[in-house]
C-alpha positions, 0 to 999 in steps of 0.5 A: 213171090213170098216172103225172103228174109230181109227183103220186102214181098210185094205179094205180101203187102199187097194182101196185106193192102186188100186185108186192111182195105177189107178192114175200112170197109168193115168199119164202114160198113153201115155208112156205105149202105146208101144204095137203095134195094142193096144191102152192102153192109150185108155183103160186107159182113158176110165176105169180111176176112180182115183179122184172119188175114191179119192175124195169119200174115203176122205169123207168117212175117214172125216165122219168115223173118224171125226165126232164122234169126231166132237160130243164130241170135235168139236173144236179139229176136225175144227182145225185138218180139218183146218191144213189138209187143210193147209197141201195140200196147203203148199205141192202144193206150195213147189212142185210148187217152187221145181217142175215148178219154176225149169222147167219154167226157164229152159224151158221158153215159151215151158212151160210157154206160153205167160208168163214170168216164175216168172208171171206164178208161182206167178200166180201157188201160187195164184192158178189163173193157174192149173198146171197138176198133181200139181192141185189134191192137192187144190181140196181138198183144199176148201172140207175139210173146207167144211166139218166143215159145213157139220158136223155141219148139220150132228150132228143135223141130218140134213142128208137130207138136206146135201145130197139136197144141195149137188145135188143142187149143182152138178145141179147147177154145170151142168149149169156152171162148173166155177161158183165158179172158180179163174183164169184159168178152173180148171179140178176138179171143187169143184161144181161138185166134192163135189157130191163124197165128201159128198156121202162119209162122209155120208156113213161114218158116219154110219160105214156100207161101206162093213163092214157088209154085207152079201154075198147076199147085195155085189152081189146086189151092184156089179149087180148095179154097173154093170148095171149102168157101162153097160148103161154108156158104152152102151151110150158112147161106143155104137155107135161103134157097133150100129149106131142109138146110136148116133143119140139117143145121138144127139136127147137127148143132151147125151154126158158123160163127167168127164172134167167137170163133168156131169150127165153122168160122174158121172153114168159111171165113178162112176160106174167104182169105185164101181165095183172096191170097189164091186169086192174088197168086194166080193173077199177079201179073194182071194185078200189075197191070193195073199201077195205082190200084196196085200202086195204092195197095201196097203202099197200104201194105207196107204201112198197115199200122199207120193206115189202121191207126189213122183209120181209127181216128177217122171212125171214131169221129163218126161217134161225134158227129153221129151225136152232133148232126146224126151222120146224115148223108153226105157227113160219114161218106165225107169223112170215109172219102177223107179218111182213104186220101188221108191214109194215102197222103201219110203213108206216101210222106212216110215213105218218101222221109224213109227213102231220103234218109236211106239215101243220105245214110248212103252219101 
């Protein structure tokens, strides 16, 4: 049920699936908030676990699938960790000349600010501003070069030390969130973020992520999770019921916060993750009863870059016909309906053209 070296985990794309789903309704958080008397882009923001799912599932696929290479053909991995790296950049900056150059001459200052539309995506190519939804993608940028180093220490067996260096980093990160930044706050600062990246890689390296556990060890780590998203909420939620909450919270300087990441927003958001991977574990097999829910996840699994490239798309067309109609119901919910059968009709073409060439290369 975890990841094996050259072979796909089903478990694992289908986190990913929900992780990336997760991401849309983010996304769409505001659009979807259509029910009278219920708040669900609240709801959504509050449960949202997308770039700590992503940012661990991205270390755990370099510590499973890499670093066994990396032990026998080191210079093959750091090349393909390299053109990985190369990969997003190169896809941040075709969707900011095919995305934002677009909307920035169109929409001029609605969009750009106090820049001139050229200035402000020349600045987007140098990575000096953050466009939204665009900037997920050179996050990982800086962690997947990263990782080169962290498999050379992980191959002398220096785990220790990685997972030192990595806290260290995180506190340091809590001191200041910018320490390391280019231009503009980024969202996802790499200091803080890393925590999820190196936690991945270094359960990935020992292949033992749900894979054998008994039913006993995945009700453990489903209690823990619970309990540690439980005082988390009870932390940030519980003043709403219990008053003296917030003066504990005031007392202690408690304030739990993803943007930028600190103590507290890794215990309550992480937690989210995890009991999404706990209850996914436990319940896998009634997960398969269900076979296009099932079906359709992991299909998003497998293909989560496409289906988060073609969401961006979709998202960033909220901007233009925000400008143009003012998103009145039913145009953005259209489009959110629109972007999910798009997603699923790609993915299942690219699926299918991989399989034929699998196929004929066997024939």
């Amino acid at each position: 049920m975890g990841i094996e070296v050259n072979r796909r985990s089903e478990t694992i794309d289908f986190i990913r699936g929900v992780v990336i789903i997760d991401m849309m309704l983010v996304h769409y958080k505001e659009q979807l908030n259509i029910a009278a008397g219920l708040n669900l882009s609240k709801l959504i923001g509050y449960t949202d676990f997308a770039i700590e799912g992503f940012v661990f599932l991205a270390g755990l696929m370099v510590g499973s699938h890499y670093f066994q290479k990396f032990r026998n053909q080191p210079q093959q991995v750091i090349k393909r960790l390299i053109e990985r790296a190369a990969e997003l950049l190169a896809i941040y900056y075709i969707m900011v000349l095919t995305i934002s150059l677009p909307l920035a001459l169109y929409l001029g200052s609605v969009l750009t600010g106090a820049e001139k539309p050229l200035v402000y995506i020349l600045s987007s190519l140098l990575l000096q501003n953050h466009v939204g939804l665009l900037h997920i993608l050179p996050t990982f940028v800086p962690l997947f070069l990263l990782a080169i180093p962290i498999l050379y220490l992980l191959e002398k067996g220096y785990d220790l030390i990685v997972m030192v260096v990595s806290i260290g980093f995180f506190v340091l990160g809590n001191v200041d969130p910018y320490i390391f930044n280019m231009g503009d706050r980024t969202i996802f600062p790499v200091v803080l973020w890393q925590i999820y990246f190196v936690l991945g890689v270094l359960v990935g390296k020992r292949h033992t992520f749900a894979k054998n556990w008994t039913i006993k060890q995945k009700y453990v780590f489903l209690l823990v999770s619970l309990f540690a998203f439980g005082f988390g909420s009870f932390l940030y939620h519980g003043h709403h019921i219990f008053p003296f909450v917030s003066e504990i919270r005031n007392q202690f300087g408690i304030k739990v916060s993803k943007f930028p990441l600190n103590y507290w927003g890794l215990l309550y958001y992480g937690a989210i993750f995890f009991v999404i991977v706990s209850l996914t574990t436990l319940f896998w097999k009634r997960i398969q009863n269900w076979p296009k829910l099932f079906d359709t996840v992991t299909l998003f699994g497998r293909h989560s870059l496409l289906v988060f490239i073609i969401h961006v798309y979709f998202a960033k067309s909220l901007i233009l016909t925000g400008h143009i109609w003012s998103n009145n119901f039913p145009v953005p919910q259209l489009i959110i309906i629109a972007n999910f059968f798009f997603a699923v009709i790609v993915s299942k073409h690219v699926e299918d053209r991989d399989m034929n060439k699998h196929i004929r290369m066997f024939h």
